[in-house]
mmCIF file of the C-alpha atoms, coordinates in Angstrom:
data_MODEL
# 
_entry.id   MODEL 
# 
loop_
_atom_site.group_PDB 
_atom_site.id 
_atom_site.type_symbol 
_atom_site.label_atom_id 
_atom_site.label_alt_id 
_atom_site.label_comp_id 
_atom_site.label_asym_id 
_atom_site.label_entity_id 
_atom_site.label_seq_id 
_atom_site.pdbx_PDB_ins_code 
_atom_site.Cartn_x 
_atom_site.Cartn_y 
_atom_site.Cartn_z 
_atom_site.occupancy 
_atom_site.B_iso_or_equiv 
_atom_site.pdbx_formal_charge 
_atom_site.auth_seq_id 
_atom_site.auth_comp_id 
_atom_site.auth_asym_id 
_atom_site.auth_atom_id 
_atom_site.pdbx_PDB_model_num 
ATOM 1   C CA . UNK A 1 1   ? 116.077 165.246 -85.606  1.00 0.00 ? 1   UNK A CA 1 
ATOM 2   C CA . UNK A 1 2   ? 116.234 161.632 -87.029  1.00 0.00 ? 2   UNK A CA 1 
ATOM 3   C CA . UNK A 1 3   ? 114.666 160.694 -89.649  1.00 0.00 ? 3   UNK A CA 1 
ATOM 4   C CA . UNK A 1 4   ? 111.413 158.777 -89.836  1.00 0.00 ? 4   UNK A CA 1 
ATOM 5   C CA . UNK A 1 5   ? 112.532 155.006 -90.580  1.00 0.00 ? 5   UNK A CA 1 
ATOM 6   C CA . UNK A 1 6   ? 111.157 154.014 -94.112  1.00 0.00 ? 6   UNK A CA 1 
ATOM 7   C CA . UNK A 1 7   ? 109.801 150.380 -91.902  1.00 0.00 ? 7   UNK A CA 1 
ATOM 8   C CA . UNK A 1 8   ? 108.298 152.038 -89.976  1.00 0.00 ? 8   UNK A CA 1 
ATOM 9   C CA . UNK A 1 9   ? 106.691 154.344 -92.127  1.00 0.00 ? 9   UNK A CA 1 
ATOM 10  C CA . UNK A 1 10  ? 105.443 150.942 -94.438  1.00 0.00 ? 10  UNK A CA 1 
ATOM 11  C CA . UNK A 1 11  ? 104.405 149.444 -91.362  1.00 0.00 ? 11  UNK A CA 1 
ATOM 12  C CA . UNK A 1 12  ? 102.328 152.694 -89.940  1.00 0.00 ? 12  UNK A CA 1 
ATOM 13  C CA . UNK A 1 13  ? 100.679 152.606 -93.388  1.00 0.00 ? 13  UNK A CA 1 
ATOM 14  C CA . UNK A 1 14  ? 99.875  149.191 -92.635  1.00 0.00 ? 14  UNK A CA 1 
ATOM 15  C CA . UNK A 1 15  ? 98.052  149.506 -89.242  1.00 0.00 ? 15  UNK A CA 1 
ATOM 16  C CA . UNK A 1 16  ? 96.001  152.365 -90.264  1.00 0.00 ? 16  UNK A CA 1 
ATOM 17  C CA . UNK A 1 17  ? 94.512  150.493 -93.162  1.00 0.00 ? 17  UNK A CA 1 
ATOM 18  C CA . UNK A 1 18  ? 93.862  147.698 -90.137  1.00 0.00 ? 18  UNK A CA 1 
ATOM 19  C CA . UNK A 1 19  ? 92.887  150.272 -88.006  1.00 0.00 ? 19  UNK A CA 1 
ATOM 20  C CA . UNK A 1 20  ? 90.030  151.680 -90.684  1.00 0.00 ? 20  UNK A CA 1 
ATOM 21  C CA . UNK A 1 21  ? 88.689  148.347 -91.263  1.00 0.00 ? 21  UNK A CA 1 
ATOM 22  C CA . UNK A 1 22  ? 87.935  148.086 -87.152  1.00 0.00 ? 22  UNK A CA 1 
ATOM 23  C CA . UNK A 1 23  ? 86.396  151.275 -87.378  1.00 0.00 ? 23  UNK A CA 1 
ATOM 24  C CA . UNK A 1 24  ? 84.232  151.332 -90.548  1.00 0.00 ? 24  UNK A CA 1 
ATOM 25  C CA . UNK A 1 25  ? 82.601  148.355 -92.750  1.00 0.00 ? 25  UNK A CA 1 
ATOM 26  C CA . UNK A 1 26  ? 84.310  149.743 -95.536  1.00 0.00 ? 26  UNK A CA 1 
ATOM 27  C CA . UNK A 1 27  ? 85.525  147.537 -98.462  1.00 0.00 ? 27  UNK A CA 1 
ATOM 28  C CA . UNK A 1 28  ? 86.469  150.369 -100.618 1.00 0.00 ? 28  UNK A CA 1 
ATOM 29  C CA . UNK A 1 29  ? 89.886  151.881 -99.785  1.00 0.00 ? 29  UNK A CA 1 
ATOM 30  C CA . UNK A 1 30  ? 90.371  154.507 -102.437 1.00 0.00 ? 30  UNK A CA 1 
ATOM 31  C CA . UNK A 1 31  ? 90.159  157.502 -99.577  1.00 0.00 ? 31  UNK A CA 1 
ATOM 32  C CA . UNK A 1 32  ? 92.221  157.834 -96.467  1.00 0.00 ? 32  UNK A CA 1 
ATOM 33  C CA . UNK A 1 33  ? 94.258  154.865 -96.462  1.00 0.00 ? 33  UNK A CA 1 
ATOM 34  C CA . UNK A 1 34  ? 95.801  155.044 -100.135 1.00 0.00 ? 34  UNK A CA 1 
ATOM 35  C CA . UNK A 1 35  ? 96.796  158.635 -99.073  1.00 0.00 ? 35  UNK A CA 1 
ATOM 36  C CA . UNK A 1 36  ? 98.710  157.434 -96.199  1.00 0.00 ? 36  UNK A CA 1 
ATOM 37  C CA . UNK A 1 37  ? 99.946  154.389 -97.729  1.00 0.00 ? 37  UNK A CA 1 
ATOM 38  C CA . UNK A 1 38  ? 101.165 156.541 -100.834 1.00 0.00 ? 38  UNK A CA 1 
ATOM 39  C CA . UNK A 1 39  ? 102.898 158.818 -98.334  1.00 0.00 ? 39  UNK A CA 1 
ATOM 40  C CA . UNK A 1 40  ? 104.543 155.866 -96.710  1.00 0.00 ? 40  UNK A CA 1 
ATOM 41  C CA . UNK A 1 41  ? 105.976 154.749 -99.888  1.00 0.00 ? 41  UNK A CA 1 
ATOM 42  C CA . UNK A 1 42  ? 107.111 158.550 -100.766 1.00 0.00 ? 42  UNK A CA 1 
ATOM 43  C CA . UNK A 1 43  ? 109.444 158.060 -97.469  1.00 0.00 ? 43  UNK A CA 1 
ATOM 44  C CA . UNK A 1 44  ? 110.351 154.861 -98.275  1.00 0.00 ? 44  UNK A CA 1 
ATOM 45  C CA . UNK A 1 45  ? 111.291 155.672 -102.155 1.00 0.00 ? 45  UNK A CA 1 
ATOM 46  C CA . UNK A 1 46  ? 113.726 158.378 -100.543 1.00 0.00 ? 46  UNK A CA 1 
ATOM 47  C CA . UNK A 1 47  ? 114.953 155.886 -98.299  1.00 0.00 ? 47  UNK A CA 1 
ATOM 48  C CA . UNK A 1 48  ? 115.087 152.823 -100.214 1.00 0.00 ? 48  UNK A CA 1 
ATOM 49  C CA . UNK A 1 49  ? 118.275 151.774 -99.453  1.00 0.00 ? 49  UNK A CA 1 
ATOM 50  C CA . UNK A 1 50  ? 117.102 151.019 -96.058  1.00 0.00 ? 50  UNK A CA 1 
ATOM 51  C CA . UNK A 1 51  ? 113.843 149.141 -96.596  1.00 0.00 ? 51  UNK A CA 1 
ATOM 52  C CA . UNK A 1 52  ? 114.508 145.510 -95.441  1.00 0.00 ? 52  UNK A CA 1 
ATOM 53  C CA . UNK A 1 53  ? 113.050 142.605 -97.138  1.00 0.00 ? 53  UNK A CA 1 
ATOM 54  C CA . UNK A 1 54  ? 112.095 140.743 -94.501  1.00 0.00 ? 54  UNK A CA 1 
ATOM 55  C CA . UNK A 1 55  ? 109.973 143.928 -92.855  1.00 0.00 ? 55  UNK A CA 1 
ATOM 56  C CA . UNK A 1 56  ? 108.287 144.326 -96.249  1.00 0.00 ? 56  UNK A CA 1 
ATOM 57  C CA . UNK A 1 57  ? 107.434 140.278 -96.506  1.00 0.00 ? 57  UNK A CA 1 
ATOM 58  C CA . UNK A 1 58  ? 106.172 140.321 -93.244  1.00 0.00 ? 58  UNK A CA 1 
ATOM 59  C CA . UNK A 1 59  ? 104.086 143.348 -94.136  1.00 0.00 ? 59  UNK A CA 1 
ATOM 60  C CA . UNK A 1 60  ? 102.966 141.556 -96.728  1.00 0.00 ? 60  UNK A CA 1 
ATOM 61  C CA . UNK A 1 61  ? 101.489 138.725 -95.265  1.00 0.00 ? 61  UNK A CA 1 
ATOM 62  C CA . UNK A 1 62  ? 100.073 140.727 -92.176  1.00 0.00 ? 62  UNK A CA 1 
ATOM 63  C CA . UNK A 1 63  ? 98.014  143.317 -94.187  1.00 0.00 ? 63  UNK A CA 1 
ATOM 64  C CA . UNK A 1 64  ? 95.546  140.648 -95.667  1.00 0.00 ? 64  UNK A CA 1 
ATOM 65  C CA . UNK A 1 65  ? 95.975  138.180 -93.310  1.00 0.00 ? 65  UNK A CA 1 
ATOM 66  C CA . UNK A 1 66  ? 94.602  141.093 -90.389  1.00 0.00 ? 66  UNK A CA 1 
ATOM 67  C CA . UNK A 1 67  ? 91.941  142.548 -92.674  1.00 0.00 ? 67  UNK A CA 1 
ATOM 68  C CA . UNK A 1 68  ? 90.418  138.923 -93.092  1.00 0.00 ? 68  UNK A CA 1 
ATOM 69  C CA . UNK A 1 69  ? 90.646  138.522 -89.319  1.00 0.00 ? 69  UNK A CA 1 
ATOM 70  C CA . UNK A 1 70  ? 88.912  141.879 -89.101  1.00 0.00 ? 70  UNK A CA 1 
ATOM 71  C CA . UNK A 1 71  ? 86.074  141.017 -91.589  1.00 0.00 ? 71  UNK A CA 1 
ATOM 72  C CA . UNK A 1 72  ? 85.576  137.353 -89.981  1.00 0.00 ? 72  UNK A CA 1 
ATOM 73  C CA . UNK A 1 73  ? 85.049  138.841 -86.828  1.00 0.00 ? 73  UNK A CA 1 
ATOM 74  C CA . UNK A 1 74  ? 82.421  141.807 -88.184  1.00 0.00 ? 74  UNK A CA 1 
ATOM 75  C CA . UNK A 1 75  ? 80.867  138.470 -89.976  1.00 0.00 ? 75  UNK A CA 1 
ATOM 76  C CA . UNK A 1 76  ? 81.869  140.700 -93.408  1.00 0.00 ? 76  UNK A CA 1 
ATOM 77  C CA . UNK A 1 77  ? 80.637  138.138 -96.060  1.00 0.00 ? 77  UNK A CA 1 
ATOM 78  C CA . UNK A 1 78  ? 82.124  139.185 -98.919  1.00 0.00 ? 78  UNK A CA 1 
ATOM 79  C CA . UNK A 1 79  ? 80.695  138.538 -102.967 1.00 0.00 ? 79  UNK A CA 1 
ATOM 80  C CA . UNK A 1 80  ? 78.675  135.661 -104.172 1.00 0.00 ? 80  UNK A CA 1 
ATOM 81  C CA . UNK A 1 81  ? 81.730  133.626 -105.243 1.00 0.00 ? 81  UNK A CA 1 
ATOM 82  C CA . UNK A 1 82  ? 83.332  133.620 -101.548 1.00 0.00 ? 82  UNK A CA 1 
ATOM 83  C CA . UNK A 1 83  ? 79.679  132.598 -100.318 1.00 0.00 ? 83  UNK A CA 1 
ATOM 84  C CA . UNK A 1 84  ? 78.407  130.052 -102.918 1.00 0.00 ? 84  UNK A CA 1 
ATOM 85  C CA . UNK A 1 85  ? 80.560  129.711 -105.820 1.00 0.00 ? 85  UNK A CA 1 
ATOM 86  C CA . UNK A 1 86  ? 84.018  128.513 -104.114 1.00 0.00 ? 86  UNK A CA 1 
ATOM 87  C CA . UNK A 1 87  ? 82.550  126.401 -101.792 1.00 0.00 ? 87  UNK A CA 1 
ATOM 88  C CA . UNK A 1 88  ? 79.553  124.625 -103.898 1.00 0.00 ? 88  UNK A CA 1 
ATOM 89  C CA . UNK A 1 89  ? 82.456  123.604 -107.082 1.00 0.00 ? 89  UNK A CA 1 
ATOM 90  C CA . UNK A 1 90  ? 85.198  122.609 -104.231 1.00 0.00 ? 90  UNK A CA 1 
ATOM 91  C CA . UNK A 1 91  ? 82.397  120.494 -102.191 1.00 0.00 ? 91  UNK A CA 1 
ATOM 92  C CA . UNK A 1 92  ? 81.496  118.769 -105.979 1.00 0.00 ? 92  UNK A CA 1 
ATOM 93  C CA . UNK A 1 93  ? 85.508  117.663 -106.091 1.00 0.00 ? 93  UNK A CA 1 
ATOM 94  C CA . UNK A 1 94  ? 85.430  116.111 -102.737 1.00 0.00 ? 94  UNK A CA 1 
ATOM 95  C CA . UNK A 1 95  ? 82.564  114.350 -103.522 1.00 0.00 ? 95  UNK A CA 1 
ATOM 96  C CA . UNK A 1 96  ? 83.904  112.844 -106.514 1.00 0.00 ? 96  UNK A CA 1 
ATOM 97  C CA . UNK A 1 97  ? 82.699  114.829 -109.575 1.00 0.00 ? 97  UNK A CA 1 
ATOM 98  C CA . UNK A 1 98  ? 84.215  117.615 -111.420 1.00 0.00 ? 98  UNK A CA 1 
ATOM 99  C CA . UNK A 1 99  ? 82.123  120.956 -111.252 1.00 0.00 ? 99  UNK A CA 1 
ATOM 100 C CA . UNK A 1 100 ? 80.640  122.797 -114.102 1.00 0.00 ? 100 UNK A CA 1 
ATOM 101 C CA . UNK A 1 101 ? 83.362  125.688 -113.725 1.00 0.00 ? 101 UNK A CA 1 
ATOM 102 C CA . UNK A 1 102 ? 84.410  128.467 -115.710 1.00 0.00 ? 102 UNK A CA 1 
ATOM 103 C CA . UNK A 1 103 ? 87.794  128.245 -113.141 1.00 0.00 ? 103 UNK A CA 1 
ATOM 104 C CA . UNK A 1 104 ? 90.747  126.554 -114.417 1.00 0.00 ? 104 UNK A CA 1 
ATOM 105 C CA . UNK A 1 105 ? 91.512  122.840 -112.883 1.00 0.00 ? 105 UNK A CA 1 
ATOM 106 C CA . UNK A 1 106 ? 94.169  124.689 -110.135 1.00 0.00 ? 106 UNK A CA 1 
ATOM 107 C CA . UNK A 1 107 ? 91.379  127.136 -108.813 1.00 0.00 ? 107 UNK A CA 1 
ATOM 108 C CA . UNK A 1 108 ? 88.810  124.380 -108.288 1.00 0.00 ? 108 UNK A CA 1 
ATOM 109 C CA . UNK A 1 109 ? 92.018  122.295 -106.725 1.00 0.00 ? 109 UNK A CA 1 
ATOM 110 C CA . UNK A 1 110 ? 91.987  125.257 -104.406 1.00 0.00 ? 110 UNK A CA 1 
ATOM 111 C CA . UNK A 1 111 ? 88.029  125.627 -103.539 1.00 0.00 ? 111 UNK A CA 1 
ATOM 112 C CA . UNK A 1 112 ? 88.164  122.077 -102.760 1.00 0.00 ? 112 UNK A CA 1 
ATOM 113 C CA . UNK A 1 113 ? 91.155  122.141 -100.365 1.00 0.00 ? 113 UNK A CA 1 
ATOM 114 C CA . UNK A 1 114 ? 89.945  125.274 -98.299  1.00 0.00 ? 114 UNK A CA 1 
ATOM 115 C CA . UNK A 1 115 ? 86.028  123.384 -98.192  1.00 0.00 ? 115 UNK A CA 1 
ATOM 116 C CA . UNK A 1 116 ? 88.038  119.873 -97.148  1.00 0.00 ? 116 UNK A CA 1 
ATOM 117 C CA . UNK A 1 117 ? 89.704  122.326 -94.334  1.00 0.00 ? 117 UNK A CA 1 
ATOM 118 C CA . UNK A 1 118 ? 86.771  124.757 -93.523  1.00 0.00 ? 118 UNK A CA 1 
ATOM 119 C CA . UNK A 1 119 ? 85.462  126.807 -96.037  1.00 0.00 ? 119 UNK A CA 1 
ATOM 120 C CA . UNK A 1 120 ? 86.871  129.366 -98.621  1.00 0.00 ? 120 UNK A CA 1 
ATOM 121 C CA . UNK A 1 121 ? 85.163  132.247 -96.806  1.00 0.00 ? 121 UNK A CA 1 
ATOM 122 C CA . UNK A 1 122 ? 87.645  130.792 -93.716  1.00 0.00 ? 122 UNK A CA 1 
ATOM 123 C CA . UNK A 1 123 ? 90.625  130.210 -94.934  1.00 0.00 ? 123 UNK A CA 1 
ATOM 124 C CA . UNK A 1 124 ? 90.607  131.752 -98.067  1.00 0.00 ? 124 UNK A CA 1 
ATOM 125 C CA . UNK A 1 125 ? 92.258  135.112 -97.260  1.00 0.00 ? 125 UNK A CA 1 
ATOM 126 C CA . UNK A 1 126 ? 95.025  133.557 -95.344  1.00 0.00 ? 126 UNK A CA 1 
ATOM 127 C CA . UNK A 1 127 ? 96.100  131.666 -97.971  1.00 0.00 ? 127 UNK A CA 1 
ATOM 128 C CA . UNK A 1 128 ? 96.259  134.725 -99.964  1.00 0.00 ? 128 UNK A CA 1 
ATOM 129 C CA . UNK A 1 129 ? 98.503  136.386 -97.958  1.00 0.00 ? 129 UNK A CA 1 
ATOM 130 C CA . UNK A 1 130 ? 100.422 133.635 -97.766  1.00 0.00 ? 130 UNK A CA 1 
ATOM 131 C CA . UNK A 1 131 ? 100.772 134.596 -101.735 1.00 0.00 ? 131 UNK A CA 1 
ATOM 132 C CA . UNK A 1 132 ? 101.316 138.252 -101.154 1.00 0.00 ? 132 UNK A CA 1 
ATOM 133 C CA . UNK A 1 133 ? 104.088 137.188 -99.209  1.00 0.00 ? 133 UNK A CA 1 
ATOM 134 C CA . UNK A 1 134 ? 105.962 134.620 -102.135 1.00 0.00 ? 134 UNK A CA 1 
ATOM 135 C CA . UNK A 1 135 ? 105.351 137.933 -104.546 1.00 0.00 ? 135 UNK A CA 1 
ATOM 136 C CA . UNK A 1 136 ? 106.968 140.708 -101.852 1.00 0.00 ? 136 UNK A CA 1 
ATOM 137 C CA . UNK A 1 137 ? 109.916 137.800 -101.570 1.00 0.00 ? 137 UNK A CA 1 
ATOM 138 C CA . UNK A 1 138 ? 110.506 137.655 -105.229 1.00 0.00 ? 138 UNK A CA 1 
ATOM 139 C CA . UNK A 1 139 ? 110.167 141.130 -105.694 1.00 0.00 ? 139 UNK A CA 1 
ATOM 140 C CA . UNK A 1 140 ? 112.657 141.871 -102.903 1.00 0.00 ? 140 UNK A CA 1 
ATOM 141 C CA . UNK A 1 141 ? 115.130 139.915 -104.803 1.00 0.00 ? 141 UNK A CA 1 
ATOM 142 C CA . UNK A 1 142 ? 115.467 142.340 -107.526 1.00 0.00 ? 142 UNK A CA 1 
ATOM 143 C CA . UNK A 1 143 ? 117.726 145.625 -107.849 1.00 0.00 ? 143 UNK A CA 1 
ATOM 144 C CA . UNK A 1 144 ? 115.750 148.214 -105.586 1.00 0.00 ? 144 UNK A CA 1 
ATOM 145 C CA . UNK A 1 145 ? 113.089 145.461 -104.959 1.00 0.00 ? 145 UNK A CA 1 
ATOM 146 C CA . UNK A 1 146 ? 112.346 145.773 -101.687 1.00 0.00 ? 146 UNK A CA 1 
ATOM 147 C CA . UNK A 1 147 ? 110.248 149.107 -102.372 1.00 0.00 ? 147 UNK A CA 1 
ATOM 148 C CA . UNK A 1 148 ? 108.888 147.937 -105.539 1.00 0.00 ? 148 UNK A CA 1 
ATOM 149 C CA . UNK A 1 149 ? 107.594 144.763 -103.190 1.00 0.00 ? 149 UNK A CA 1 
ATOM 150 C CA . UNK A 1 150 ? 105.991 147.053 -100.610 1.00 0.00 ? 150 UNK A CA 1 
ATOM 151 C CA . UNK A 1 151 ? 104.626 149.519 -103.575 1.00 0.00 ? 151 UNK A CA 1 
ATOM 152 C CA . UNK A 1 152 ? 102.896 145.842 -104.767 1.00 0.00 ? 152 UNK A CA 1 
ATOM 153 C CA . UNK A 1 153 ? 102.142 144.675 -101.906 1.00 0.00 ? 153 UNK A CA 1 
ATOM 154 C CA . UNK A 1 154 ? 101.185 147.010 -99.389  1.00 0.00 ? 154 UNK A CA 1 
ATOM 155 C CA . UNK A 1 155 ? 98.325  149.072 -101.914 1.00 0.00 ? 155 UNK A CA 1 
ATOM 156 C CA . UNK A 1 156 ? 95.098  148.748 -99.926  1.00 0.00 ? 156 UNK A CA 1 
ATOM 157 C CA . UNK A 1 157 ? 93.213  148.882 -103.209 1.00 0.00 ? 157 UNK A CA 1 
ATOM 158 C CA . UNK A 1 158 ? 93.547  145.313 -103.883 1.00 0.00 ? 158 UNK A CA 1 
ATOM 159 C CA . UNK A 1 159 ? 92.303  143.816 -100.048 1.00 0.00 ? 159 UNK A CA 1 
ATOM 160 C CA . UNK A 1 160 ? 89.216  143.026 -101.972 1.00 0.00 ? 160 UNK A CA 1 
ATOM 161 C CA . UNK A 1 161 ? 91.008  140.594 -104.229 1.00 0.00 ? 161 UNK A CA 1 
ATOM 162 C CA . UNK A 1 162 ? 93.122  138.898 -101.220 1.00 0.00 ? 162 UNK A CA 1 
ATOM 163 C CA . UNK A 1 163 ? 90.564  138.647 -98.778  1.00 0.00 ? 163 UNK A CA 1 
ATOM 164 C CA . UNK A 1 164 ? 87.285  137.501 -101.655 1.00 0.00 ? 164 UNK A CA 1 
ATOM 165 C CA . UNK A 1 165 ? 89.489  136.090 -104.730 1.00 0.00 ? 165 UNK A CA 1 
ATOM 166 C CA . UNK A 1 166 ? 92.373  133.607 -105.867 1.00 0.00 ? 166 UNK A CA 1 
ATOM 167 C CA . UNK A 1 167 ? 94.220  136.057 -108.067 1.00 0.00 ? 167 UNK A CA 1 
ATOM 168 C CA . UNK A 1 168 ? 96.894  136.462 -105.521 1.00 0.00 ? 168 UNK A CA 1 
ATOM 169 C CA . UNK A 1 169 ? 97.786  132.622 -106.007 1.00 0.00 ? 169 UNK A CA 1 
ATOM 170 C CA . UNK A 1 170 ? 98.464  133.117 -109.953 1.00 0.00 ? 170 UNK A CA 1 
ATOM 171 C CA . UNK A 1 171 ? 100.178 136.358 -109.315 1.00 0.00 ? 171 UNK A CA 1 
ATOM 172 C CA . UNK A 1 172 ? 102.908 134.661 -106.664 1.00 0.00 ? 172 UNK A CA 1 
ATOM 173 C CA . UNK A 1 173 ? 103.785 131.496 -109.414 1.00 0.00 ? 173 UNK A CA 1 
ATOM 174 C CA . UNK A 1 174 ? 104.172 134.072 -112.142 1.00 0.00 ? 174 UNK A CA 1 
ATOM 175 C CA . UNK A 1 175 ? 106.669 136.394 -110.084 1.00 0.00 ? 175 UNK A CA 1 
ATOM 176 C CA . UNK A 1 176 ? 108.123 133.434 -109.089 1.00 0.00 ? 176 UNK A CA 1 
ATOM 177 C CA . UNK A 1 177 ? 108.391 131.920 -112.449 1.00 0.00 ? 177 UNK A CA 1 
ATOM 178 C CA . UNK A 1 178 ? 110.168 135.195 -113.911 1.00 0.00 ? 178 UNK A CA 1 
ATOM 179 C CA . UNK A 1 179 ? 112.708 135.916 -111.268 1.00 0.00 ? 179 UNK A CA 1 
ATOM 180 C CA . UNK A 1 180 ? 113.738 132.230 -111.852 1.00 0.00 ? 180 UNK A CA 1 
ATOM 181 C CA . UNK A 1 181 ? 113.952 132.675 -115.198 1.00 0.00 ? 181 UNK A CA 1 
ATOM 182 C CA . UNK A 1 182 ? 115.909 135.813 -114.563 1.00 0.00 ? 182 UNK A CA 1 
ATOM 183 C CA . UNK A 1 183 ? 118.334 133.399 -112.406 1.00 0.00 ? 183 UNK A CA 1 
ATOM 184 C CA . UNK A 1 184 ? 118.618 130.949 -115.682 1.00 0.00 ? 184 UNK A CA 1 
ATOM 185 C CA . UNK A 1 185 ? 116.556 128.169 -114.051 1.00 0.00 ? 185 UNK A CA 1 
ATOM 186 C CA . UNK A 1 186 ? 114.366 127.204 -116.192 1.00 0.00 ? 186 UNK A CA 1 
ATOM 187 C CA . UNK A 1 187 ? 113.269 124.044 -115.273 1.00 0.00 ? 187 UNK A CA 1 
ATOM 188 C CA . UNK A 1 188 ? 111.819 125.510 -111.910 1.00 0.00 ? 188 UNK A CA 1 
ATOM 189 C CA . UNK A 1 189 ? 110.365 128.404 -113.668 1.00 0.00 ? 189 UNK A CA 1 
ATOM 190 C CA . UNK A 1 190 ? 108.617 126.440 -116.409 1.00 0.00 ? 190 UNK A CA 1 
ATOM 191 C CA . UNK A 1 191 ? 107.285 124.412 -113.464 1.00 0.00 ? 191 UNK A CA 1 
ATOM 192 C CA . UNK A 1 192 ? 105.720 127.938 -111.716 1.00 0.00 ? 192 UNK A CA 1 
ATOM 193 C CA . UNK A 1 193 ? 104.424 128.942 -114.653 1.00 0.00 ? 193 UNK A CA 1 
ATOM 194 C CA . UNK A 1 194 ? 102.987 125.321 -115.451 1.00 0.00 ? 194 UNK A CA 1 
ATOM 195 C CA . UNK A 1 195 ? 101.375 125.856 -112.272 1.00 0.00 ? 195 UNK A CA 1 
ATOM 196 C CA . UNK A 1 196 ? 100.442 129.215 -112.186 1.00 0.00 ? 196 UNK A CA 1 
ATOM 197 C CA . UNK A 1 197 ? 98.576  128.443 -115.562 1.00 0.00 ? 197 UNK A CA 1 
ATOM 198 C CA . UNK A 1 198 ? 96.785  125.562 -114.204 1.00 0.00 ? 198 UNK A CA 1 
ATOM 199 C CA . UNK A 1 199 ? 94.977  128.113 -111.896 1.00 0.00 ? 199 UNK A CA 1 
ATOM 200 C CA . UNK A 1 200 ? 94.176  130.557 -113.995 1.00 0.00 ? 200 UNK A CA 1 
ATOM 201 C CA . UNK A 1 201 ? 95.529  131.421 -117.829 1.00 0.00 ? 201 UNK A CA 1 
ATOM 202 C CA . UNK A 1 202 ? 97.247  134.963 -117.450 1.00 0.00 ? 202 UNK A CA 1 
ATOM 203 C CA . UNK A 1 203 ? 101.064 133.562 -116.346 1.00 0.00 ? 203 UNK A CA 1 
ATOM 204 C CA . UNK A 1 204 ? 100.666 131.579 -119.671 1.00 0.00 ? 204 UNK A CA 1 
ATOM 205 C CA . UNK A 1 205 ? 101.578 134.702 -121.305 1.00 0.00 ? 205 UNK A CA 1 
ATOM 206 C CA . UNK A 1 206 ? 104.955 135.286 -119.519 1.00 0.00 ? 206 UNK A CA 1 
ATOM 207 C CA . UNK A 1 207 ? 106.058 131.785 -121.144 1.00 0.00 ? 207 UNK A CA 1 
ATOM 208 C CA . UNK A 1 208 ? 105.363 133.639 -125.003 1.00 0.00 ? 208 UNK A CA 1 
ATOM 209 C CA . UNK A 1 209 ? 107.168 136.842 -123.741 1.00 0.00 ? 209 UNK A CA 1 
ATOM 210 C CA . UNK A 1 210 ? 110.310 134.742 -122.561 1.00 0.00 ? 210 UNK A CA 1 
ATOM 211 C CA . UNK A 1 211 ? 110.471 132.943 -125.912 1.00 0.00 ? 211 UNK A CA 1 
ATOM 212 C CA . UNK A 1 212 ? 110.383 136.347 -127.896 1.00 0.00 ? 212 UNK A CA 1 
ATOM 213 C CA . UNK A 1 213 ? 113.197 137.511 -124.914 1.00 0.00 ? 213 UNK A CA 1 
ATOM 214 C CA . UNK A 1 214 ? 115.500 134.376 -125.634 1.00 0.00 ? 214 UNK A CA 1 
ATOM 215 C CA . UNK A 1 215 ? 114.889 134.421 -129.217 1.00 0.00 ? 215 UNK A CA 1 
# 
């Protein structure tokens, strides 16, 4: 009998946590599909070798991006930031003043380009997969990666946070920042982390780390 194909295991995993989100109005995802997603990434862990990168990017960007389609068409609307907050301090930039915002400069940036588009409720979770798909990418790059990428990016815990929040856009410039400063180019990845910063503190404290790691 062959054995089960760790893709296709990942990607399984994948379309049930889809397929859960058609069938319930659940937001939760600490039952059913973190069991089956964990068992996908037991097959793939014995299989690593085999686990493509490009499957596991792709997975990456599908899972949120289907799960927002999902909640946009069940008219899901999410916390008060995706419904007022986002959209009232990225309408304020277009119209010329800087908000009152406990964001950093790069988040408000972002509010103001999904309200110039649509709105942040719109586009906001696929331009977070977007993100989960630079992080599987750099991930993948790294000894074993691919499976640590899928592990990261494939754990339905976190659809709240890629379909309702921006974290996902800090997370891809600081995974980006530290495999390029695992590839000695540190002009790029003092630019990501520049940038990551500017949206929100946390990748600031990669920069501190790296010091101590090259001192």
């Amino acid at each position: 009998m062959k054995r089960l194909d760790p893709n296709l295991a990942l990607a399984a995993a994948v379309a049930f946590t889809v397929l859960v989100e058609v069938l319930t109005r659940s937001q939760a995802r600490y039952g059913p599909e973190c069991v089956v997603t964990g068992l996908a990434l037991a097959v793939a862990w014995r299989r690593r070798d085999q686990v493509r990168p490009l499957v596991v990017v792709g997975l990456a960007v599908a899972l949120p991006a289907l799960i927002g389609i999902v909640h946009l068409a069940k008219h899901v609307d999410g916390d008060i930031d995706i419904q007022q907050v986002y959209p009232s301090q990225g309408q304020a930039l277009l119209d010329g003043s800087y908000p009152h915002s406990e964001y950093p400069p790069g988040g408000v940036l972002l509010f103001a380009l999904e309200q110039a588009i649509r709105t942040p409720r719109a586009l906001n979770p696929f331009a977070m997969a977007v993100c989960q798909g630079v992080t599987a990418w750099c991930l993948a790059r790294l000894p074993r990666g691919p499976w640590l990428a899928a592990a990261v990016a494939l754990w339905p815990v976190n659809a709240f946070f890629w379909e309702f929040k921006f974290d996902a856009l800090p997370t891809a410039l600081l995974v980006l920042g530290l495999v390029l400063a695992l590839d000695q180019r540190w002009s790029a990845a003092g630019v990501a982390f520049g940038a990551g910063a500017a949206v929100k503190w946390t990748p600031a404290i990669a920069c501190v780390l790296l010091v101590l790691w090259r001192l």
